[in-house]
N, C-alpha and C positions, 0 to 999 in steps of 0.2 A: 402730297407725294408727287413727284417727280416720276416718269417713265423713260428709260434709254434702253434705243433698241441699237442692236447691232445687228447687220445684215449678214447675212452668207448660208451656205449650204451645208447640211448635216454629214456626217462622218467622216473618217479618218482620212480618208483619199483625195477630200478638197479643204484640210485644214490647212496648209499654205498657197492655196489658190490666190490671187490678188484679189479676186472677187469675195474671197474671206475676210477682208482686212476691217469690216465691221466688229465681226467675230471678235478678231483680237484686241478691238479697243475696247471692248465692253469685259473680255475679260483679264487685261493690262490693270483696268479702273476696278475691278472688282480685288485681284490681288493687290496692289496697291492699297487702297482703303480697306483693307480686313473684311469684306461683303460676308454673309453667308454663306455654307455651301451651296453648290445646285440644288433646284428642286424641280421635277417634272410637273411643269403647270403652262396653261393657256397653250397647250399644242407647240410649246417649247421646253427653253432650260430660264428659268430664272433666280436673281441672287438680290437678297436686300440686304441694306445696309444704309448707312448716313453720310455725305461727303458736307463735314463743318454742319450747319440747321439741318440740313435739309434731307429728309429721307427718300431714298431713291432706289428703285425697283428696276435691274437689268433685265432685258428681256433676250432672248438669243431664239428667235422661232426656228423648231425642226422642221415645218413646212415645205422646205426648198422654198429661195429663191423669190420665182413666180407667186409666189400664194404665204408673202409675209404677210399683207396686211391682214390677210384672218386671224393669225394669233394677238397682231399688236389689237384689233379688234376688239377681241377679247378680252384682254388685259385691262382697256380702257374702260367697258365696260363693267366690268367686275369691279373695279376702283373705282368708277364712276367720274373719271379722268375727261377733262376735255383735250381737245387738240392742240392746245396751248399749253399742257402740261408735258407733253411729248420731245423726245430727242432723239432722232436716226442717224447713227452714224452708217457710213456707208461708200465704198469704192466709187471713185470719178476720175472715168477715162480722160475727160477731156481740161484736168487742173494735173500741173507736172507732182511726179512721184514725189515723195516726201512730205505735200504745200496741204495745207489745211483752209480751210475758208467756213463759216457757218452765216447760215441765212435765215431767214424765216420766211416759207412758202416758197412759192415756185413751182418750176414744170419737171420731169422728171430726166430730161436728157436719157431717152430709150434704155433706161433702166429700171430692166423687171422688178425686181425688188422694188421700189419707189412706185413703181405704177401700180402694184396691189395695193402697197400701205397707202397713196392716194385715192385708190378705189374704195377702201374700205375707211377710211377715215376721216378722209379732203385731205386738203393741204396746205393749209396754217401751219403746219408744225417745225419746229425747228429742226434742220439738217448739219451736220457733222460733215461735211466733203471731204474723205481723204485723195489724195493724188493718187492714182496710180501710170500717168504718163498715157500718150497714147503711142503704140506701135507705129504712126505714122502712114502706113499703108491700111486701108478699111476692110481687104480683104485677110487682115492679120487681127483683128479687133478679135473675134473669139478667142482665136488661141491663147493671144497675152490676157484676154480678163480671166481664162479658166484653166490658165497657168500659173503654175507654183512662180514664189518670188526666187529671183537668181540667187546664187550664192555669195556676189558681189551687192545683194541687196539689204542683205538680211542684218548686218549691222543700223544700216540708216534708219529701217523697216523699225529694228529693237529700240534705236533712241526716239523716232516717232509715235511710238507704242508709250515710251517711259514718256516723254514730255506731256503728251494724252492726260492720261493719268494723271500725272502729276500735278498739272494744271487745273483739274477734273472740276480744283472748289470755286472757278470763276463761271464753268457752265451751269454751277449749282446756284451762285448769286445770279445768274441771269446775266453777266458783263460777258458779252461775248467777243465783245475788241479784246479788251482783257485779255481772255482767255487764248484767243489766237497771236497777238501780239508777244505772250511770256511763253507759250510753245513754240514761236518762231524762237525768240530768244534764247531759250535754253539749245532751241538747235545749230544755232548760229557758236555757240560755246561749245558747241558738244564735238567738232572738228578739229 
């Protein structure tokens, strides 16, 4: 089993925050593949399902934020998951809006969310980077990550979201060129 977390904050008022954009890729991939419905488990929402082999477990912690890593914690522990089975998608101020990148390990570029899930986990695991551009001025960095996306965004945001997805069964082989490579692609067509 496979675990992908998405990042972001619980309820209605920061579901189009940029800092949600975890959120939506885990649940872009869960509609896309047919997932289960939700279930309240490990101090979130989570949805199983198979993308091609391999079975994979969404995880969406309600924790807020700051204090992801207790739920993905949990998770890992109940399945008995190492860090190596792990996949965090998640908002990156500092890769332009749209651009995707995936790594394995690394430090957290002053992102709460990441710095629990390294607290509580290490950080071996593979990361998802979505872009969400940086406002340019540092004294604008809050606002734009705890800002809704514009409305002049929300198209590219929705093909971003569908290319994700869609792509979803090269993160499940583990080809992560792959995987970024035919999201780029499809986005490049999608214009």
């Amino acid at each position: 089993m496979q675990l992908w977390v998405g990042l972001g904050n619980p309820g209605a008022r920061y579901a189009m925050h940029r800092h949600n954009v975890g959120f939506m890729a885990v649940d872009a991939i869960a509609e896309v593949h047919g997932f289960d419905p939700p279930r309240v488990r490990f101090q979130g929402w989570t949805q199983e399902g198979r993308i091609g082999g391999a079975k994979i477990l969404l995880l969406k912690p309600a924790t807020w934020m700051n204090e992801s890593g207790r739920s993905v914690g949990e998770a890992m522990r109940f399945f008995k998951l190492g860090v190596e089975d792990v996949t965090v998608f998640y908002d990156e101020l500092d890769l332009a809006s749209f651009k995707i990148r995936v790594k394995r390990g690394g430090g957290t570029a002053g992102h709460n969310g990441m710095r629990s899930t390294v607290a509580h986990v290490g950080d071996d695991f593979r990361r998802v980077r979505i872009g969400i551009g940086h406002p340019g001025d540092k004294e604008r960095v809050t606002g734009h990550v705890l800002g809704n996306w514009a409305k002049s965004e929300i198209e590219p945001l929705t093909d971003l979201l569908g290319a994700i997805a869609a792509e979803a069964g090269w993160l499940a082989e583990g080809d992560d060129a792959r995987f970024m490579s035919d999201v780029a692609l499809r986005l490049s067509g999608a214009d």
